[in-house]
N, C-alpha and C positions, 0 to 999 in steps of 0.2 A: 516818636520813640521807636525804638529799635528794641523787641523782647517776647516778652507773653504772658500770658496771666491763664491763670484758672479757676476757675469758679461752680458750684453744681455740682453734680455728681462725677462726670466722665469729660468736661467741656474744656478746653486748651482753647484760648484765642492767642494768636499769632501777631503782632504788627510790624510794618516796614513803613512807618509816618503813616501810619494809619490801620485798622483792620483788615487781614489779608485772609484769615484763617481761623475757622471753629470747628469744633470737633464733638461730634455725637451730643448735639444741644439737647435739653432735657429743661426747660424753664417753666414750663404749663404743666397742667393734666396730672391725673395718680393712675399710672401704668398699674399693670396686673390687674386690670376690673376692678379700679381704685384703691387697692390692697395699700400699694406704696404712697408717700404723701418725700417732699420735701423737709431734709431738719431744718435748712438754713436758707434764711428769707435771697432772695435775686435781686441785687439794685439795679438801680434802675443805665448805670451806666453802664455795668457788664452786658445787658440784653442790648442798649445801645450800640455794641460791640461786636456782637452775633449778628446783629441784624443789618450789619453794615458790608459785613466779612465776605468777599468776594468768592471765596470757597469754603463749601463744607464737608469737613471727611466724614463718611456712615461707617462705623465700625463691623456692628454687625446689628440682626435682627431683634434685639428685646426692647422693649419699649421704655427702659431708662436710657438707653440709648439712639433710639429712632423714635420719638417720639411725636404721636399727632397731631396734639393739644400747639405742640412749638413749632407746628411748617411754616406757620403765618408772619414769623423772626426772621426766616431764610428764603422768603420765595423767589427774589430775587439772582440768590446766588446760584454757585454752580456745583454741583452735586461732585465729590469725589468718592468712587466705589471701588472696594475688593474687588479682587479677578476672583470671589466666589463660586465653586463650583454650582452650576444652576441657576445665578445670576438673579434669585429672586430677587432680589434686591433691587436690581439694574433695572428690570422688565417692571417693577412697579412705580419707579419715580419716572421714567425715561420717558413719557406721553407728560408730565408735569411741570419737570422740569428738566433744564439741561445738565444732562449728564456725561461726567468722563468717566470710562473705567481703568483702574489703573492696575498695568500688571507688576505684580511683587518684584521686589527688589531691582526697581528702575526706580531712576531721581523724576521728579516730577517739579520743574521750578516753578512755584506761586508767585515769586517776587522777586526783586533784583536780589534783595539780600537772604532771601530764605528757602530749601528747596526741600522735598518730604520724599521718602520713600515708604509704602505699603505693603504688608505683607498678610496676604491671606493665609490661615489654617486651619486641619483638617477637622476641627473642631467647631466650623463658621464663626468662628472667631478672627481678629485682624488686629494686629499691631502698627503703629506708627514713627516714623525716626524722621526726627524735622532738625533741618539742619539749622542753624542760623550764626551768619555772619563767617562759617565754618569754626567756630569754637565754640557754641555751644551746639549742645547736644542732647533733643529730648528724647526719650523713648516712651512711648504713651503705648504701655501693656494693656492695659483696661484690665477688663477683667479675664483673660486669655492667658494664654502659657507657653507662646512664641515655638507653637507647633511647625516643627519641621524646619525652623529658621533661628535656634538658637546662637548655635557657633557663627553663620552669619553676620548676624545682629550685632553679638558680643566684637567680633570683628571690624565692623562700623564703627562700635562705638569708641570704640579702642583709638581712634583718631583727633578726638577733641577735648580739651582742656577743661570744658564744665561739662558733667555729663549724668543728664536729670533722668531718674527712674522714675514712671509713674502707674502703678498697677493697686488693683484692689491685694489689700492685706487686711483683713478682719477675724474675726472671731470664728465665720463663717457660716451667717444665717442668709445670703444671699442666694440661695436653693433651697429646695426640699425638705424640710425639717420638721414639717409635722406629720412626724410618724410615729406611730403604734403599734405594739405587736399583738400576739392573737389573744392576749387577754383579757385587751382595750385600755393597756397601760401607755401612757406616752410616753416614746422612746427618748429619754434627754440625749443632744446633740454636744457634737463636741465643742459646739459654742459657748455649753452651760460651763466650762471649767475656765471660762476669761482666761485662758492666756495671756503672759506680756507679750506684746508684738515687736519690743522694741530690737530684741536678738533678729527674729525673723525680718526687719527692716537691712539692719547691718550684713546679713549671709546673702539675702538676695541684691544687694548693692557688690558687694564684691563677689562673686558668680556671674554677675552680668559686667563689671568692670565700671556701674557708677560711679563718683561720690557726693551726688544729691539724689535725695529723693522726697518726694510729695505726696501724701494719704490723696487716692483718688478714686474714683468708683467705686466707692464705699458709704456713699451718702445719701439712705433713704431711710425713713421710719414708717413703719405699719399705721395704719390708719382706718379699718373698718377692725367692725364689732368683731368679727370673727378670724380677724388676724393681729391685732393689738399683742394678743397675749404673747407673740413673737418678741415683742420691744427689748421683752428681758433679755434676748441672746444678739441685739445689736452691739455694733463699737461705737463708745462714745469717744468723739474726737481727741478728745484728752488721755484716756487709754492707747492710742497708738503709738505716743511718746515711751510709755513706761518701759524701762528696761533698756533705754539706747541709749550708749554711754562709748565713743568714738573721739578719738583727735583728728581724726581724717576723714570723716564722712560727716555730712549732714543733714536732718532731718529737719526740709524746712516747714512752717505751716501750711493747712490746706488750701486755703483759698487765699494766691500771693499774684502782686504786679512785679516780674521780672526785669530788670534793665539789663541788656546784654553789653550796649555801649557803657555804664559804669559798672556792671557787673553785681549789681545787688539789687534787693527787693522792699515792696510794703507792705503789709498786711493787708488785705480787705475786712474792713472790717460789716461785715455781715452776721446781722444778726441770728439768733435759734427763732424756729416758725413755733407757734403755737399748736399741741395737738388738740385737732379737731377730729373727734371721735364720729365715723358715719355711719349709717347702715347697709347691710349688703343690699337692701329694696333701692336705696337710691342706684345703687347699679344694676339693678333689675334683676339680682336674687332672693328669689322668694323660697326658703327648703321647704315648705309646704306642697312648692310644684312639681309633678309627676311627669315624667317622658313620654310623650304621645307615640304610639307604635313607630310613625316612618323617621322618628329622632333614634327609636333603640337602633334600627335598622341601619340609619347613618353611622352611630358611632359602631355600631361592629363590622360595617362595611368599612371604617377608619381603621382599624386597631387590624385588625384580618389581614390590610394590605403591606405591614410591617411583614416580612419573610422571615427575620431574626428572630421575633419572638417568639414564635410556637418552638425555637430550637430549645428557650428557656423555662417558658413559662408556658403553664396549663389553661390556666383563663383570668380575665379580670371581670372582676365584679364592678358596679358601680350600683351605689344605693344613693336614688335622688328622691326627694319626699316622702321617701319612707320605703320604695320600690325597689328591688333590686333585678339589675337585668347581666345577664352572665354573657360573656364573651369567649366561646370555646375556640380555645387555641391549638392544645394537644395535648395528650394524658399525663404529662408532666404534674408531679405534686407542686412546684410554685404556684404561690398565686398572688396577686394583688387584688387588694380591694379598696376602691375608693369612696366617700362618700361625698357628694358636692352638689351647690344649687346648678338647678338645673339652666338656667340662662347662659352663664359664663362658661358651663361646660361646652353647650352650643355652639356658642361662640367658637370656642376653643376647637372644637372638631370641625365646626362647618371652616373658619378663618386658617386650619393647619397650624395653629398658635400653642399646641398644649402645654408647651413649657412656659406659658405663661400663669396655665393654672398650679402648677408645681411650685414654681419664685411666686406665685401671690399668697402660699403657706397659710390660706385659708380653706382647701378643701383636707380632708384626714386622708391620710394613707395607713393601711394594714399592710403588711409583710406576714405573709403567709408561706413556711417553708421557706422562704428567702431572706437575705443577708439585707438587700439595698436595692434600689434602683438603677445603682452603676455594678457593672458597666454594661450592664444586656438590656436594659430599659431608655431610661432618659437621651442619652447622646441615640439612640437607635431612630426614637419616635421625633425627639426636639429638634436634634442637631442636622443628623443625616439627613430623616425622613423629610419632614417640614420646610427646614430651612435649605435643605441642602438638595432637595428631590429625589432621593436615592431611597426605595423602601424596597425593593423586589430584589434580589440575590443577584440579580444581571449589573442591574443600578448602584448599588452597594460596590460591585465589581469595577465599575468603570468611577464610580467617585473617588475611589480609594489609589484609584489607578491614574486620576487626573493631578492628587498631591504626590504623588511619587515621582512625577515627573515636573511640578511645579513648586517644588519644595528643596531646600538644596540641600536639606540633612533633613530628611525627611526619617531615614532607616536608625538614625544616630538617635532619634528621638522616641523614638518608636520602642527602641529598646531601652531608653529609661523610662518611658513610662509603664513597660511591661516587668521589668523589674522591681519598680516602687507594688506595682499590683501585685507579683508573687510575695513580696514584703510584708503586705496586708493580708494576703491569706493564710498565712504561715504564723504570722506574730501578730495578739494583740495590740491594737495602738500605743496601750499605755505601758507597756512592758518597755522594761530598760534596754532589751537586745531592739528592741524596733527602733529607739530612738538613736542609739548608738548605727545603726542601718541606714537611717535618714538621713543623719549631720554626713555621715562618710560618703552617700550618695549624691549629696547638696555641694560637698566638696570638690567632687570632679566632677559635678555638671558646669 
Protein backbone atom coordinates (compact mmCIF):
# COMPACT_ATOMS: atom_id res chain seq x y z
CA UNK A 1 0.00 0.00 0.00
CA UNK A 2 0.71 3.23 -1.03
CA UNK A 3 -0.85 6.08 1.96
CA UNK A 4 -0.90 6.48 5.82
CA UNK A 5 -2.64 6.21 8.58
CA UNK A 6 -2.93 7.67 12.03
CA UNK A 7 -3.35 6.73 15.08
CA UNK A 8 -2.50 8.06 18.94
CA UNK A 9 -2.36 11.23 19.68
CA UNK A 10 0.16 13.10 17.22
CA UNK A 11 1.50 9.79 15.20
CA UNK A 12 1.22 9.76 11.10
CA UNK A 13 2.76 6.55 9.69
CA UNK A 14 3.62 6.76 6.10
CA UNK A 15 3.86 3.55 3.70
CA UNK A 16 5.59 3.03 0.26
CA UNK A 17 4.84 -1.15 0.25
CA UNK A 18 5.59 -0.99 3.62
CA UNK A 19 6.50 1.40 6.72
CA UNK A 20 8.57 4.25 5.77
CA UNK A 21 7.53 6.92 8.19
CA UNK A 22 6.08 7.80 12.05
CA UNK A 23 5.85 10.83 13.49
CA UNK A 24 6.13 11.99 17.16
CA UNK A 25 5.09 8.24 18.55
CA UNK A 26 3.44 8.46 21.98
CA UNK A 27 2.40 4.37 22.54
CA UNK A 28 3.67 3.70 26.37
CA UNK A 29 4.12 5.80 29.34
CA UNK A 30 1.63 8.91 31.03
CA UNK A 31 3.86 11.89 30.16
CA UNK A 32 3.46 15.03 32.62
CA UNK A 33 4.70 12.92 35.79
CA UNK A 34 1.78 10.58 34.91
CA UNK A 35 -0.69 13.31 34.76
CA UNK A 36 -1.82 12.16 31.05
CA UNK A 37 -2.94 8.67 30.34
CA UNK A 38 -4.10 7.41 26.74
CA UNK A 39 -8.26 7.62 25.66
CA UNK A 40 -7.87 5.19 22.99
CA UNK A 41 -6.37 1.68 23.33
CA UNK A 42 -2.87 1.05 20.50
CA UNK A 43 -3.45 -2.15 18.37
CA UNK A 44 -1.29 -4.06 18.10
CA UNK A 45 -0.75 -3.61 14.40
CA UNK A 46 -0.40 0.29 14.34
CA UNK A 47 2.80 -0.25 16.97
CA UNK A 48 3.82 -2.94 14.36
CA UNK A 49 3.97 -0.15 12.01
CA UNK A 50 6.00 2.29 14.12
CA UNK A 51 8.37 -0.14 14.85
CA UNK A 52 9.10 -1.07 11.45
CA UNK A 53 9.11 2.71 10.13
CA UNK A 54 12.54 3.34 8.84
CA UNK A 55 12.19 7.03 9.88
CA UNK A 56 10.91 8.97 12.60
CA UNK A 57 10.12 12.66 12.67
CA UNK A 58 10.42 14.48 16.60
CA UNK A 59 8.30 17.39 16.40
CA UNK A 60 9.15 19.03 19.25
CA UNK A 61 9.96 18.52 23.07
CA UNK A 62 6.81 17.53 25.21
CA UNK A 63 6.54 14.15 26.13
CA UNK A 64 3.10 13.37 24.31
CA UNK A 65 5.30 13.83 21.56
CA UNK A 66 8.99 12.52 22.48
CA UNK A 67 7.99 10.17 24.43
CA UNK A 68 10.45 7.65 26.80
CA UNK A 69 8.25 4.91 27.62
CA UNK A 70 7.99 4.47 23.40
CA UNK A 71 12.11 4.66 22.28
CA UNK A 72 12.03 0.88 22.54
CA UNK A 73 9.27 0.96 18.96
CA UNK A 74 11.91 3.02 17.12
CA UNK A 75 15.46 1.99 18.19
CA UNK A 76 16.19 0.96 15.13
CA UNK A 77 15.23 3.84 12.94
CA UNK A 78 16.46 6.98 11.96
CA UNK A 79 15.80 9.94 13.99
CA UNK A 80 14.52 13.04 11.79
CA UNK A 81 15.03 16.57 13.68
CA UNK A 82 14.10 20.35 13.38
CA UNK A 83 16.85 22.68 12.54
CA UNK A 84 15.78 23.87 16.37
CA UNK A 85 17.39 26.71 17.43
CA UNK A 86 19.79 25.06 20.29
CA UNK A 87 19.49 21.74 18.97
CA UNK A 88 18.38 20.14 22.33
CA UNK A 89 16.82 17.82 20.84
CA UNK A 90 19.58 16.75 18.36
CA UNK A 91 22.47 16.74 21.14
CA UNK A 92 20.15 14.42 23.17
CA UNK A 93 19.25 11.45 20.70
CA UNK A 94 22.65 11.85 18.53
CA UNK A 95 25.00 9.52 20.99
CA UNK A 96 21.68 6.87 20.63
CA UNK A 97 20.75 7.10 17.77
CA UNK A 98 21.22 8.07 14.18
CA UNK A 99 20.25 11.22 13.69
CA UNK A 100 19.49 13.59 10.56
CA UNK A 101 18.69 17.08 11.03
CA UNK A 102 16.73 18.69 8.66
CA UNK A 103 16.70 22.29 7.64
CA UNK A 104 13.10 23.90 7.02
CA UNK A 105 11.68 24.08 4.09
CA UNK A 106 13.97 21.53 2.09
CA UNK A 107 12.34 18.09 0.56
CA UNK A 108 13.88 15.47 2.23
CA UNK A 109 12.96 12.10 0.23
CA UNK A 110 12.20 9.02 2.52
CA UNK A 111 11.05 6.90 -0.25
CA UNK A 112 10.70 6.61 -3.97
CA UNK A 113 7.19 7.69 -3.79
CA UNK A 114 7.02 10.01 -0.63
CA UNK A 115 9.14 13.11 0.24
CA UNK A 116 8.52 15.56 3.61
CA UNK A 117 9.46 18.94 4.23
CA UNK A 118 10.14 20.37 8.05
CA UNK A 119 9.62 23.40 9.33
CA UNK A 120 10.95 24.71 12.49
CA UNK A 121 9.26 27.69 14.66
CA UNK A 122 9.92 30.13 16.95
CA UNK A 123 7.88 28.81 19.27
CA UNK A 124 10.08 25.13 19.38
CA UNK A 125 7.31 24.06 17.85
CA UNK A 126 7.59 22.10 14.11
CA UNK A 127 5.26 21.37 11.44
CA UNK A 128 5.44 18.68 8.75
CA UNK A 129 4.26 18.50 4.73
CA UNK A 130 4.71 14.88 3.30
CA UNK A 131 4.31 14.76 -0.06
CA UNK A 132 2.94 11.45 -1.46
CA UNK A 133 2.64 10.15 -4.92
CA UNK A 134 2.71 14.40 -5.51
CA UNK A 135 -1.09 14.57 -5.02
CA UNK A 136 -1.71 13.97 -1.85
CA UNK A 137 -0.94 16.27 0.53
CA UNK A 138 -0.49 16.24 4.49
CA UNK A 139 0.19 18.94 6.61
CA UNK A 140 0.78 17.54 10.13
CA UNK A 141 0.50 21.18 12.42
CA UNK A 142 0.44 19.33 15.68
CA UNK A 143 -0.16 21.34 18.02
CA UNK A 144 1.92 24.53 16.61
CA UNK A 145 0.95 27.57 14.66
CA UNK A 146 3.10 27.31 11.51
CA UNK A 147 5.36 30.24 13.02
CA UNK A 148 6.98 32.27 10.65
CA UNK A 149 6.12 29.72 7.51
CA UNK A 150 2.42 30.20 7.04
CA UNK A 151 2.13 31.77 3.50
CA UNK A 152 4.82 29.22 2.63
CA UNK A 153 3.10 26.38 3.62
CA UNK A 154 -0.19 27.50 2.28
CA UNK A 155 1.77 27.87 -0.99
CA UNK A 156 2.96 24.13 -1.00
CA UNK A 157 0.00 23.12 -0.30
CA UNK A 158 -1.75 25.01 -2.89
CA UNK A 159 -0.12 22.18 -5.37
CA UNK A 160 -2.07 19.01 -4.64
CA UNK A 161 -5.42 17.66 -5.35
CA UNK A 162 -6.13 15.96 -1.74
CA UNK A 163 -4.85 18.10 0.84
CA UNK A 164 -5.05 16.74 4.66
CA UNK A 165 -4.97 19.28 7.58
CA UNK A 166 -3.84 17.80 10.80
CA UNK A 167 -3.57 20.15 13.97
CA UNK A 168 -4.90 19.97 17.48
CA UNK A 169 -8.38 21.84 17.56
CA UNK A 170 -10.03 21.37 21.12
CA UNK A 171 -11.63 22.91 23.72
CA UNK A 172 -8.32 23.91 24.93
CA UNK A 173 -7.30 22.12 28.13
CA UNK A 174 -3.98 21.03 26.67
CA UNK A 175 -2.04 23.86 29.04
CA UNK A 176 -2.24 25.70 32.02
CA UNK A 177 -5.60 25.77 33.30
CA UNK A 178 -5.49 25.23 36.79
CA UNK A 179 -5.78 28.51 37.84
CA UNK A 180 -6.88 30.56 40.68
CA UNK A 181 -7.02 33.91 41.62
CA UNK A 182 -6.28 35.59 44.96
CA UNK A 183 -9.16 34.44 46.63
CA UNK A 184 -8.54 30.85 46.07
CA UNK A 185 -11.38 30.74 43.61
CA UNK A 186 -10.65 28.59 40.49
CA UNK A 187 -10.49 30.41 37.44
CA UNK A 188 -12.96 28.48 34.91
CA UNK A 189 -11.13 28.16 31.48
CA UNK A 190 -12.34 28.89 28.30
CA UNK A 191 -12.77 25.22 27.81
CA UNK A 192 -15.55 25.34 30.37
CA UNK A 193 -18.07 26.93 27.69
CA UNK A 194 -17.67 23.60 25.07
CA UNK A 195 -17.50 25.21 22.11
CA UNK A 196 -18.63 23.65 18.67
CA UNK A 197 -15.37 23.00 16.75
CA UNK A 198 -17.13 22.11 13.83
CA UNK A 199 -16.93 26.09 12.24
CA UNK A 200 -13.34 26.34 13.68
CA UNK A 201 -12.51 22.90 11.59
CA UNK A 202 -14.12 24.50 8.31
CA UNK A 203 -12.13 28.36 8.68
CA UNK A 204 -8.77 26.69 9.45
CA UNK A 205 -9.15 24.33 6.35
CA UNK A 206 -9.82 27.19 3.99
CA UNK A 207 -7.07 29.70 5.54
CA UNK A 208 -4.59 27.06 4.84
CA UNK A 209 -6.25 25.96 1.46
CA UNK A 210 -7.24 22.22 2.79
CA UNK A 211 -10.24 20.17 1.98
CA UNK A 212 -9.49 17.30 4.51
CA UNK A 213 -8.89 17.30 7.73
CA UNK A 214 -8.24 14.93 10.77
CA UNK A 215 -8.71 15.63 14.84
CA UNK A 216 -5.04 15.01 15.81
CA UNK A 217 -3.16 15.85 18.89
CA UNK A 218 -5.74 16.09 20.76
CA UNK A 219 -5.82 12.65 22.51
CA UNK A 220 -5.10 12.36 26.08
CA UNK A 221 -7.20 12.15 29.45
CA UNK A 222 -6.07 13.12 32.92
CA UNK A 223 -5.19 10.38 35.09
CA UNK A 224 -3.84 11.08 38.64
CA UNK A 225 -5.84 12.10 41.74
CA UNK A 226 -4.95 15.48 41.51
CA UNK A 227 -5.45 16.11 37.90
CA UNK A 228 -8.62 14.07 36.89
CA UNK A 229 -10.82 16.86 37.88
CA UNK A 230 -9.42 18.56 34.41
CA UNK A 231 -11.46 15.61 32.48
CA UNK A 232 -14.38 17.90 32.42
CA UNK A 233 -12.69 20.47 30.08
CA UNK A 234 -11.33 17.60 27.57
CA UNK A 235 -12.88 17.06 23.81
CA UNK A 236 -14.66 14.18 23.49
CA UNK A 237 -14.06 12.85 20.08
CA UNK A 238 -17.45 13.19 18.99
CA UNK A 239 -17.59 16.74 19.93
CA UNK A 240 -15.24 17.71 17.23
CA UNK A 241 -17.67 16.90 14.56
CA UNK A 242 -20.46 19.24 15.85
CA UNK A 243 -21.16 22.14 13.83
CA UNK A 244 -19.27 21.12 10.46
CA UNK A 245 -21.66 21.25 7.87
CA UNK A 246 -19.61 21.63 4.10
CA UNK A 247 -20.11 20.30 0.51
CA UNK A 248 -16.48 20.80 -0.21
CA UNK A 249 -14.57 19.94 2.64
CA UNK A 250 -14.28 16.90 4.92
CA UNK A 251 -13.86 16.06 8.18
CA UNK A 252 -12.66 12.53 8.30
CA UNK A 253 -12.40 10.41 11.65
CA UNK A 254 -9.55 10.24 13.91
CA UNK A 255 -7.80 7.35 13.69
CA UNK A 256 -8.10 6.34 9.71
CA UNK A 257 -6.00 3.77 7.07
CA UNK A 258 -5.48 6.23 3.89
CA UNK A 259 -5.17 4.61 0.37
CA UNK A 260 -3.67 7.20 -1.76
CA UNK A 261 -3.54 4.62 -4.95
CA UNK A 262 -7.59 4.36 -4.56
CA UNK A 263 -7.90 7.46 -2.80
CA UNK A 264 -10.05 6.49 0.22
CA UNK A 265 -9.96 5.29 3.68
CA UNK A 266 -10.97 2.58 6.95
CA UNK A 267 -11.73 3.42 10.07
CA UNK A 268 -9.55 1.87 12.83
CA UNK A 269 -11.40 0.61 14.88
CA UNK A 270 -9.76 1.25 18.42
CA UNK A 271 -11.25 0.97 21.14
CA UNK A 272 -11.82 3.87 24.54
CA UNK A 273 -9.00 2.76 27.33
CA UNK A 274 -10.42 2.28 30.67
CA UNK A 275 -9.70 5.30 33.30
CA UNK A 276 -7.51 4.00 35.82
CA UNK A 277 -7.45 6.53 38.62
CA UNK A 278 -3.52 6.77 40.28
CA UNK A 279 -1.79 8.44 42.84
CA UNK A 280 0.53 11.24 42.73
CA UNK A 281 3.01 8.80 45.44
CA UNK A 282 3.07 6.30 42.61
CA UNK A 283 5.03 9.05 40.77
CA UNK A 284 6.84 9.99 43.63
CA UNK A 285 4.57 13.11 44.91
CA UNK A 286 4.34 13.19 48.28
CA UNK A 287 2.73 17.09 49.23
CA UNK A 288 3.46 16.23 52.67
CA UNK A 289 7.35 16.73 51.36
CA UNK A 290 9.21 20.01 52.21
CA UNK A 291 12.28 21.52 50.09
CA UNK A 292 15.64 20.89 51.57
CA UNK A 293 17.56 24.10 51.60
CA UNK A 294 20.09 23.37 48.45
CA UNK A 295 16.57 22.30 46.33
CA UNK A 296 15.17 26.28 47.30
CA UNK A 297 18.64 27.39 46.23
CA UNK A 298 18.41 25.30 42.84
CA UNK A 299 14.92 26.55 41.82
CA UNK A 300 15.83 30.27 42.51
CA UNK A 301 19.09 29.75 40.89
CA UNK A 302 16.50 28.31 37.90
CA UNK A 303 13.90 31.19 37.69
CA UNK A 304 16.77 34.21 38.48
CA UNK A 305 18.36 33.11 35.17
CA UNK A 306 15.18 33.85 32.98
CA UNK A 307 16.39 38.03 32.15
CA UNK A 308 12.47 38.56 30.97
CA UNK A 309 11.08 37.96 34.06
CA UNK A 310 12.15 40.43 36.69
CA UNK A 311 10.90 43.02 33.54
CA UNK A 312 7.42 41.53 34.53
CA UNK A 313 7.12 39.90 37.47
CA UNK A 314 8.05 40.63 41.22
CA UNK A 315 8.49 37.19 42.62
CA UNK A 316 7.18 33.58 42.62
CA UNK A 317 6.26 31.87 45.31
CA UNK A 318 6.15 28.20 45.43
CA UNK A 319 4.44 26.37 48.48
CA UNK A 320 5.60 22.68 48.74
CA UNK A 321 4.24 20.69 51.85
CA UNK A 322 3.11 23.42 53.29
CA UNK A 323 6.44 25.73 52.96
CA UNK A 324 6.63 28.61 51.03
CA UNK A 325 9.90 29.71 49.57
CA UNK A 326 9.87 33.23 47.51
CA UNK A 327 11.73 33.96 44.56
CA UNK A 328 12.77 37.67 44.40
CA UNK A 329 12.67 39.06 41.07
CA UNK A 330 12.00 42.75 41.20
CA UNK A 331 9.67 45.33 42.95
CA UNK A 332 7.12 44.78 40.49
CA UNK A 333 3.56 44.09 42.09
CA UNK A 334 3.04 40.69 39.71
CA UNK A 335 3.28 37.83 41.29
CA UNK A 336 2.77 34.04 40.75
CA UNK A 337 2.32 31.59 43.16
CA UNK A 338 2.48 27.95 42.88
CA UNK A 339 1.80 25.29 44.97
CA UNK A 340 3.06 21.71 43.91
CA UNK A 341 4.76 18.15 45.20
CA UNK A 342 7.80 18.53 45.57
CA UNK A 343 9.44 15.59 43.41
CA UNK A 344 7.97 16.51 40.00
CA UNK A 345 8.83 20.04 40.72
CA UNK A 346 12.53 18.81 40.93
CA UNK A 347 12.42 17.20 38.38
CA UNK A 348 11.09 19.77 36.48
CA UNK A 349 13.86 22.46 37.40
CA UNK A 350 16.74 20.04 37.81
CA UNK A 351 15.44 18.24 33.85
CA UNK A 352 14.80 22.19 32.44
CA UNK A 353 11.23 20.51 31.76
CA UNK A 354 8.81 22.97 33.64
CA UNK A 355 6.26 23.11 30.95
CA UNK A 356 5.78 19.89 31.79
CA UNK A 357 4.61 20.83 35.22
CA UNK A 358 2.15 23.42 33.75
CA UNK A 359 0.32 20.75 30.74
CA UNK A 360 0.34 18.15 33.89
CA UNK A 361 -2.60 20.84 35.38
CA UNK A 362 -2.00 19.12 38.50
CA UNK A 363 0.02 21.75 40.38
CA UNK A 364 -2.30 25.31 41.41
CA UNK A 365 -1.45 28.48 40.06
CA UNK A 366 -2.41 31.91 41.65
CA UNK A 367 -2.28 35.01 39.54
CA UNK A 368 -1.35 37.70 41.60
CA UNK A 369 -1.90 41.32 40.02
CA UNK A 370 -1.64 39.39 36.80
CA UNK A 371 -3.85 38.59 33.90
CA UNK A 372 -1.92 34.95 32.64
CA UNK A 373 1.01 33.30 32.17
CA UNK A 374 1.36 34.51 28.49
CA UNK A 375 2.92 36.03 27.12
CA UNK A 376 5.76 37.15 29.77
CA UNK A 377 5.94 33.63 31.56
CA UNK A 378 5.32 30.32 30.04
CA UNK A 379 6.78 30.64 26.11
CA UNK A 380 9.95 32.74 28.30
CA UNK A 381 10.80 29.81 30.91
CA UNK A 382 9.10 26.49 28.57
CA UNK A 383 9.80 27.42 25.14
CA UNK A 384 12.78 29.87 24.73
CA UNK A 385 14.54 29.09 28.04
CA UNK A 386 14.44 25.19 28.33
CA UNK A 387 13.73 24.06 25.17
CA UNK A 388 15.23 26.64 23.07
CA UNK A 389 18.47 27.70 25.40
CA UNK A 390 17.97 31.28 25.19
CA UNK A 391 17.29 32.78 28.97
CA UNK A 392 19.84 35.76 29.30
CA UNK A 393 18.84 39.02 27.12
CA UNK A 394 22.00 38.26 24.80
CA UNK A 395 20.52 34.66 24.20
CA UNK A 396 17.02 35.76 23.71
CA UNK A 397 18.83 38.38 21.12
CA UNK A 398 20.38 35.86 19.09
CA UNK A 399 17.34 33.17 19.30
CA UNK A 400 14.99 35.54 17.88
CA UNK A 401 17.64 36.61 15.47
CA UNK A 402 18.34 32.90 14.34
CA UNK A 403 14.09 32.61 13.15
CA UNK A 404 14.29 35.78 11.38
CA UNK A 405 16.64 34.76 9.21
CA UNK A 406 15.45 30.94 9.12
CA UNK A 407 11.97 31.69 8.74
CA UNK A 408 10.60 32.98 5.40
CA UNK A 409 7.60 35.21 6.76
CA UNK A 410 8.83 35.33 9.90
CA UNK A 411 7.79 39.45 10.11
CA UNK A 412 4.32 38.68 8.44
CA UNK A 413 3.64 36.55 11.28
CA UNK A 414 4.75 38.33 13.84
CA UNK A 415 2.41 40.88 13.20
CA UNK A 416 -0.63 38.74 13.37
CA UNK A 417 0.16 37.52 16.19
CA UNK A 418 0.92 40.95 17.88
CA UNK A 419 -2.37 42.05 16.57
CA UNK A 420 -4.60 39.06 17.86
CA UNK A 421 -2.66 40.17 21.34
CA UNK A 422 -3.58 43.91 21.14
CA UNK A 423 -7.09 42.37 20.34
CA UNK A 424 -7.10 40.57 23.83
CA UNK A 425 -6.05 43.51 25.58
CA UNK A 426 -8.47 45.84 24.55
CA UNK A 427 -11.60 43.62 24.10
CA UNK A 428 -12.92 40.94 26.32
CA UNK A 429 -13.00 37.49 24.62
CA UNK A 430 -16.64 37.10 24.79
CA UNK A 431 -17.64 40.41 23.64
CA UNK A 432 -19.30 40.70 20.25
CA UNK A 433 -16.52 43.38 18.74
CA UNK A 434 -13.64 40.62 19.65
CA UNK A 435 -15.26 38.17 17.81
CA UNK A 436 -16.32 40.17 14.96
CA UNK A 437 -12.10 41.01 15.11
CA UNK A 438 -11.11 37.34 14.97
CA UNK A 439 -13.39 36.00 12.08
CA UNK A 440 -11.95 39.26 9.89
CA UNK A 441 -8.52 38.43 11.30
CA UNK A 442 -8.84 34.55 10.41
CA UNK A 443 -10.01 35.87 7.14
CA UNK A 444 -6.92 37.19 5.77
CA UNK A 445 -4.63 35.06 7.47
Amino acid sequence: MIGFETIGNATITCFDDGPILSTDPWIDGKPYFGSWGQPYTFPNEQIKNISKSKYVWLSHGHPDHINGKSFKYFKDATLLIPDHHGDRILDYFSSRFKCIKLKSNEWFQVSKNIRIKSFADWNQDASLIIDILGKDCILNQNDGSLLGWKNTIKEIISNYENRFLLKLVNWGDADMINLYDESGQFILPEASNQPSLGHSYLQHMKNLGCNFAIPFSSFHKYTREDSIHMNEFITPLEKHYEGFFSETHNLLPGHIIWDSTSEDYLKINNEPTELVIESPEKYGDYYSEILESDEKALITKYFQSFDHLPQHFGCIIFNVGGQETTIKLSNKKPKIYFQAPRSSLMKAVSYEIFDDMLIGNFMKTTLIDCDDLYPHFSPYVGKYGDNGLAKTQNELEDYFSYYKLNSANYWRDVLEINTETFIRQIITNDSVLYNVAKNLRDKLS
